[in-house]
C-alpha positions in Angstrom: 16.1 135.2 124.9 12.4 135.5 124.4 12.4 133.8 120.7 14.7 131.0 122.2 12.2 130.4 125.4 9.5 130.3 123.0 11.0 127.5 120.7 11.8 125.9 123.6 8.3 125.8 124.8 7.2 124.8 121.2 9.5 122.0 120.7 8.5 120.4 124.6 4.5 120.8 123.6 5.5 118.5 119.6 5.1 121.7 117.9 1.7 123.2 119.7 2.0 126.4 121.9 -0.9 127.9 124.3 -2.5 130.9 123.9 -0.8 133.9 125.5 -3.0 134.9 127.6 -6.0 134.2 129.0 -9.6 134.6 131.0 -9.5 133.8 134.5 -12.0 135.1 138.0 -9.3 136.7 139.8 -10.2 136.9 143.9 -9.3 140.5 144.9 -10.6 140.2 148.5 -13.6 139.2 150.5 -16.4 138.9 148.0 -14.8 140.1 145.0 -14.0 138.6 141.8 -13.0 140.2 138.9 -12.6 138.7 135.9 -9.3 139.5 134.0 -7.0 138.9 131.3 -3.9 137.0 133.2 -0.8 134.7 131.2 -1.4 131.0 130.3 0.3 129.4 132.9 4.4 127.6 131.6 4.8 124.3 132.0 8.2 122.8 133.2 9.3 119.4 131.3 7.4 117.2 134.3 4.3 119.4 133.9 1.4 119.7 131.8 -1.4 122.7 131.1 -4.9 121.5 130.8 -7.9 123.5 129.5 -10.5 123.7 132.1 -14.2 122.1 130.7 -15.7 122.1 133.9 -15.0 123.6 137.2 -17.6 122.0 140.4 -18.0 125.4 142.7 -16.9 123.9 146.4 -18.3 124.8 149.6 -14.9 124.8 150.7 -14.0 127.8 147.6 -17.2 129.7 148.5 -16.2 130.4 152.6 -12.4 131.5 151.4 -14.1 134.0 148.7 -16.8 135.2 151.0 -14.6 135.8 154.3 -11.6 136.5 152.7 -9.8 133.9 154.6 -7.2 133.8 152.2 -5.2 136.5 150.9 -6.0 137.9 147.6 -5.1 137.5 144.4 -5.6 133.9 144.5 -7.9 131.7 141.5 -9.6 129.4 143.2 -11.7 126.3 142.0 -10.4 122.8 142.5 -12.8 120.4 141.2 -11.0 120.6 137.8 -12.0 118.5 134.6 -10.1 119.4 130.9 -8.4 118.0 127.9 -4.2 118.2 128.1 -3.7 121.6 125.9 0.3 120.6 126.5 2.9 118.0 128.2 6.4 118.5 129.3 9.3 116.9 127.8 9.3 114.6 130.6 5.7 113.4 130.7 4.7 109.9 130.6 1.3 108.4 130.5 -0.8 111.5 128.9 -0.3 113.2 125.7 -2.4 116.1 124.3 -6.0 115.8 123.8 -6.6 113.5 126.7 -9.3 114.3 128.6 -8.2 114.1 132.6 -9.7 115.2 136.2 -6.9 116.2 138.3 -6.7 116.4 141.9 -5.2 119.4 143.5 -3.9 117.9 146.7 -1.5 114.4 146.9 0.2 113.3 149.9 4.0 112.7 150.0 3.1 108.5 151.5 5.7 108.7 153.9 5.6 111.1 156.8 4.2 110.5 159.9 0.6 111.1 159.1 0.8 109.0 155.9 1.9 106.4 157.7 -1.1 106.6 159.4 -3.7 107.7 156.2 -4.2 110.8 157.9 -3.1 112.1 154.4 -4.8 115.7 154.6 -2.2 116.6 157.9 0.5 115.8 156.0 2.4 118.9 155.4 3.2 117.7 151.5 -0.5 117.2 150.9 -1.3 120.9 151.9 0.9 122.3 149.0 -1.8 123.0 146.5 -0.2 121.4 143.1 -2.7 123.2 140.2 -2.6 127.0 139.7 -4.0 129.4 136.9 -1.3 132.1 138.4 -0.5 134.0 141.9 -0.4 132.0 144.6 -1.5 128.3 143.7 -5.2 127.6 144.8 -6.7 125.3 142.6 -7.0 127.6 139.1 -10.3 125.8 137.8 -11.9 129.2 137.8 -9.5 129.9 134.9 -9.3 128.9 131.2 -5.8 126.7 131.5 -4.2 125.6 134.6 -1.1 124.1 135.4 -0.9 120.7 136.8 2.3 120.4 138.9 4.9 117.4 138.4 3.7 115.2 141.9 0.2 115.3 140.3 0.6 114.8 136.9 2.1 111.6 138.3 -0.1 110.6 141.5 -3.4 112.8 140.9 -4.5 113.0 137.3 -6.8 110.7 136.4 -7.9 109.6 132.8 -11.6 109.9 131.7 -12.9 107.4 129.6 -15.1 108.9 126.3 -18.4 108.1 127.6 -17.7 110.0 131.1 -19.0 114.0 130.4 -16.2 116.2 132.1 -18.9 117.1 134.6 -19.2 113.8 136.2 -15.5 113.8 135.7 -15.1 116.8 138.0 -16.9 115.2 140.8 -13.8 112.6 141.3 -12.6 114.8 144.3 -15.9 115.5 146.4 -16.9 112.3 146.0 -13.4 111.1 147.6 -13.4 113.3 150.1 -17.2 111.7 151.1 -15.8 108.2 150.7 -12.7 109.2 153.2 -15.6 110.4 155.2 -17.4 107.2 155.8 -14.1 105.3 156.2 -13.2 107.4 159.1 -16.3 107.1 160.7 -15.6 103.3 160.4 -19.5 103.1 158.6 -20.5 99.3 158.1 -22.8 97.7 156.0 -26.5 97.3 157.9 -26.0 100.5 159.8 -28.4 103.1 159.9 -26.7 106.7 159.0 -28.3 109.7 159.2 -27.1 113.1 156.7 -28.0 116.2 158.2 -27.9 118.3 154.9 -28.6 117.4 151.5 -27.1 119.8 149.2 -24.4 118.4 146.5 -22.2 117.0 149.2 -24.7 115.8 151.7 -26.6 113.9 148.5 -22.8 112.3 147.6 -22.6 111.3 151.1 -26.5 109.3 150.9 -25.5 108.2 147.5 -22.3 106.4 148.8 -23.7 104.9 152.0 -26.3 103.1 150.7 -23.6 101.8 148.1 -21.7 100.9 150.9 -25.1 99.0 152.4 -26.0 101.1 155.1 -29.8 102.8 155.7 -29.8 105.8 155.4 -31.9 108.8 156.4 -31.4 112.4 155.1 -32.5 115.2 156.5 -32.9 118.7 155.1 -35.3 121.5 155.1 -35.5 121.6 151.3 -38.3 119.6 149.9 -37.1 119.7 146.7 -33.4 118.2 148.5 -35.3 115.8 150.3 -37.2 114.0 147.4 -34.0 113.6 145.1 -32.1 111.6 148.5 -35.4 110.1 148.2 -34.6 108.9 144.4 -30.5 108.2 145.3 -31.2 105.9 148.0 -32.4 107.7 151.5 -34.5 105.1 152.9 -35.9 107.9 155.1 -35.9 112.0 154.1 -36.7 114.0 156.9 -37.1 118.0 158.0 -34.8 118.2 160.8 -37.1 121.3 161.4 -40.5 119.2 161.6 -39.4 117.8 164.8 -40.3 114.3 163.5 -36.7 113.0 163.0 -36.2 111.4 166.2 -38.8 109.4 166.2 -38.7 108.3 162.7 -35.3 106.9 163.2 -36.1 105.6 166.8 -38.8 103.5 164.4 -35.9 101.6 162.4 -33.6 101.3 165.1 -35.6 99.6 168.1 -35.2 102.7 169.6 -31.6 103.2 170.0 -31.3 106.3 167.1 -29.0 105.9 164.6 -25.4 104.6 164.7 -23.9 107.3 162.6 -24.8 111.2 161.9 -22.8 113.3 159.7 -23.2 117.0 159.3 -23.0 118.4 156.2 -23.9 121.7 156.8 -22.6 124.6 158.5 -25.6 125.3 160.8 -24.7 125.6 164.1 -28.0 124.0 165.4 -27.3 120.7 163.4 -24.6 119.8 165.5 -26.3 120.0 169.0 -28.9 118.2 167.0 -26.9 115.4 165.9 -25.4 114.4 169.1 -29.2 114.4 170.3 -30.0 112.0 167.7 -27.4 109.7 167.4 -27.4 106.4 169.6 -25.4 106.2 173.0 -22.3 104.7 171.9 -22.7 106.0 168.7 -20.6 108.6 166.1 -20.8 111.7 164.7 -19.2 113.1 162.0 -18.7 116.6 161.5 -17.5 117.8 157.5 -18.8 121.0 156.9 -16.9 122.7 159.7 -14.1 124.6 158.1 -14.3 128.0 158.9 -10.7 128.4 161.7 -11.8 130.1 164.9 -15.3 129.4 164.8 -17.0 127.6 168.1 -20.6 125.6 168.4 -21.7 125.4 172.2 -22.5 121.9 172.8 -23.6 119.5 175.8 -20.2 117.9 176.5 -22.8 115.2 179.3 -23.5 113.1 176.0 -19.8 112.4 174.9 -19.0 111.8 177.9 -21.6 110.5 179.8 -23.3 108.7 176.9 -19.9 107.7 175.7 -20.7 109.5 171.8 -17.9 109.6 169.9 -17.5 113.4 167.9 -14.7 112.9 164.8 -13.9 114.9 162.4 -13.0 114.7 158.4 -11.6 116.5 155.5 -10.1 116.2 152.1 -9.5 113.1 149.8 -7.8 110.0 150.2 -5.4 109.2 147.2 -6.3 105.1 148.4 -9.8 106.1 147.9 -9.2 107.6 144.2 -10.0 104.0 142.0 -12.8 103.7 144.3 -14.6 106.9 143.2 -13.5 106.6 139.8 -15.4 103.5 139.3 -18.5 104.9 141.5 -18.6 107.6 139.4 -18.0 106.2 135.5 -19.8 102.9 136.3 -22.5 105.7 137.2 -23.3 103.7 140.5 -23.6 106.7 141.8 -25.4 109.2 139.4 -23.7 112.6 139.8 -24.9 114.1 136.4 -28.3 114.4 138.8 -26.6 117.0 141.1 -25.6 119.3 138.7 -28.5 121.7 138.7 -26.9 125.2 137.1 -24.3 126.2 134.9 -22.2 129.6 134.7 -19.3 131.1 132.6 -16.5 133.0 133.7 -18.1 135.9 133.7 -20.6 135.3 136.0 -18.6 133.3 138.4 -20.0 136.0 141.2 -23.9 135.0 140.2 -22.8 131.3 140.6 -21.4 132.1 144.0 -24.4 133.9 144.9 -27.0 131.1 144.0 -24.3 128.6 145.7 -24.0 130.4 148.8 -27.8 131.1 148.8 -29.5 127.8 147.4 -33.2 127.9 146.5 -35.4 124.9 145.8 -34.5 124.3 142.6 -30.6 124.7 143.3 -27.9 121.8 143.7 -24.4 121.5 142.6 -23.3 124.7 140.5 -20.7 124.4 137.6 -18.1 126.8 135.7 -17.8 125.9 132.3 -14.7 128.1 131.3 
C-alpha cells in the first residue's frame, strides 16, 4: 500500500517527489516554539506544495503566539512567498518551478456577506486554506506548505522574475491596507492621519498618498518617522510631543483631519484619534484584534460630534490585482520595510525583536 501511494504521488508530481520530512516552528503554547522535524505536507490532485522563500512575521501571528489565543500545535505564518515544489493531477495554470505568493484566506463570493464585500465575515473565508500540518494556520513558518484546491485557484498569485519573493510576500498586508482605506471611503485630497508607523502603519502612508490623499504619520520612533517621511507622509509627527493637533489643524483650516487610522495596539491612540479627527470625520481602527479586550472612550464625540468609529480586517480578493501592481510596479517600495531577516531556528528571536521593535527595526522576515 505504501509503495503504491508513493508511485501514485510520483506519477501526479511528472516524476518529482518531496522530501519526507521536514523543518518547521511548531507553536506548543503561549510563547513557545519549538522547532521540529514534522512530514512534508500531501497534496491531493487539485493541490499543490510550495517551498516557503520568505515568510513576513504578522502582527496578527505575533498576538496568537504570545497569548496563546489559539490552541497549540498550530504553524503559523501567512504572508507566504515560494516556488511550486509539486502540482496535483488536476492543476491548471502553475507547474513546478513557478515562483507564486499565496493567500491563505478566499471568500466563497456568494453568501450573504460577499454579497456585500464584507468578505472577511464570510464563514468560507475564515477556513484557513495553507497548512504545514496540525490544524491549518498559515504554515509559512515551515519549509513546504500545502496550498489547498479553492486557493490554488482564486489565491495564488504568479511573481514575475524581477519581483524578489520578499516583496512577493507583502501581497496580503498590503491588501488588507488597501481594504482598509476602501472601507473608510478615503478620497483623493483628503488629509489622513496614521497613528503608528511600523511595517503596516508605513503600507498604510505608502498607499494613501498613492491614492492622493495628505497624509500625516505619527509615531514615537524617529527612525519610523523619517522613512514615512521618505514614502510620502507629508507630515511625521510624535503623537507623544503633543504637537500633532495643531500641526494638522495647520493643513486643514482648522477642522483636523478627515480620516485617522490606528495602527497600533496602544490603548491611548484610540482616545487620541477621536480627539484629532474632524467633527464629522472617521476613524479607523486595524490593530485591534485581541477578542475580549475593551479601550474606555468618550462616547460625547461620536455622538455628539457625529464621528464615525469603523472597523477593518483582512484582504479583499477584489483588491488582489490592485496590490499586485502596487507592489511589482514598485509604486509602493516594500523592499524598504524589510529591516531583519531570521531562519527557522530563530523564529523565537524574530518574534522577540517583532514584538519589541527598536529604532532600527521594521518588518521582520523568515527565510525558511
Amino acid at each position: 500500500m505504501k509503495a503504491a501511494k508513493a508511485a501514485a504521488l510520483e506519477e501526479e508530481s511528472g516524476g518529482r517527489t518531496a522530501a519526507p520530512a521536514m523543518r518547521a516552528a511548531v507553536y506548543r503554547g503561549p510563547n513557545r516554539l519549538v522547532l521540529e522535524t514534522v512530514p512534508v505536507p500531501e497534496i491531493s490532485p487539485d493541490e499543490m506544495l510550495v517551498r516557503v522563500r520568505a515568510c513576513g512575521l504578522c502582527a496578527t501571528d505575533l498576538k496568537k503566539i504570545e497569548l496563546g489565543l489559539l490552541p497549540p500545535p498550530r504553524i503559523f505564518g501567512h504572508e507566504i512567498a515560494g516556488t511550486v515544489e509539486r502540482t496535483g493531477s488536476r492543476v491548471e495554470g502553475f507547474a513546478v518551478g513557478d515562483r507564486v505568493a499565496v493567500h491563505h484566506h478566499v471568500p466563497c463570493r456568494q453568501c450573504f456577506f460577499c454579497r456585500r464585500r464584507l468578505y472577511s465575515q464570510c464563514a468560507h473565508y475564515r477556513r484557513t486554506g495553507t497548512t504545514a500540518g496540525f490544524e491549518p494556520a498559515g504554515g509559512g513558518f515551515a519549509e513546504y506548505v500545502r496550498v489547498m484546491d479553492w486557493i490554488v485557484r482564486a489565491g495564488t498569485v504568479r511573481i514575475p522574475d524581477d519581483v524578489t519573493f520578499e516583496e512577493a510576500s507583502f501581497l496580503e498586508p498590503l491588501n488588507t491596507c488597501l481594504r482598509a482605506l476602501e472601507t473608510a471611503g478615503l478620497e483623493p485630497g483628503e488629509v489622513l492621519a496614521v497613528m503608528g508607523q511600523g511595517p503596516v502603519g508605513l503600507l498604510l502612508t505608502m498607499a494613501a498618498a498613492c491614492r492622493g490623499a495628505t497624509v500625516a504619520a505619527l509615531d514615537p520612533i524617529a527612525a519610523r518617522r523619517r522613512l514615512a517621511g521618505e514614502l510620502g507622509a507629508r507630515l511625521a509627527l510624535d503623537p507623544a510631543a503633543g504637537d500633532a493637533a495643531p500641526a494638522l489643524a495647520e493643513i486643514t483650516e482648522g477642522r483636523g483631519p478627515d480620516l485617522v487610522i490606528v495602527a497600533t495596539a496602544d490603548h491611548a491612540a484610540v482616545d487620541q484619534a477621536l480627539r484629532l479627527v474632524r467633527r464629522g470625520g472617521r476613524v479607523l481602527l486595524f490593530a485591534q484584534t485581541v477578542p475580549g479586550e475593551t479601550i474606555p472612550i468618550d462616547v460625547a464625540r461620536i455622538c455628539m460630534e457625529e464621528k464615525r468609529l469603523i472597523g477593518s480586517y483582512s484582504s479583499s480578493v477584489d483588491l488582489q490585482e490592485q496590490a499586485a501592481e502596487l507592489i511589482f510596479s514598485r509604486r509602493v517600495p516594500v523592499a524598504r520595510l524589510v529591516s531583519h531577516r531570521f531562519p527557522l531556528a530563530a523564529l523565537e528571536d524574530a518574534i522577540r525583536l517583532a514584538a519589541h521593535p527598536t529604532e532600527n527595526s521594521l518588518k521582520v522576515m523568515i527565510t525558511p
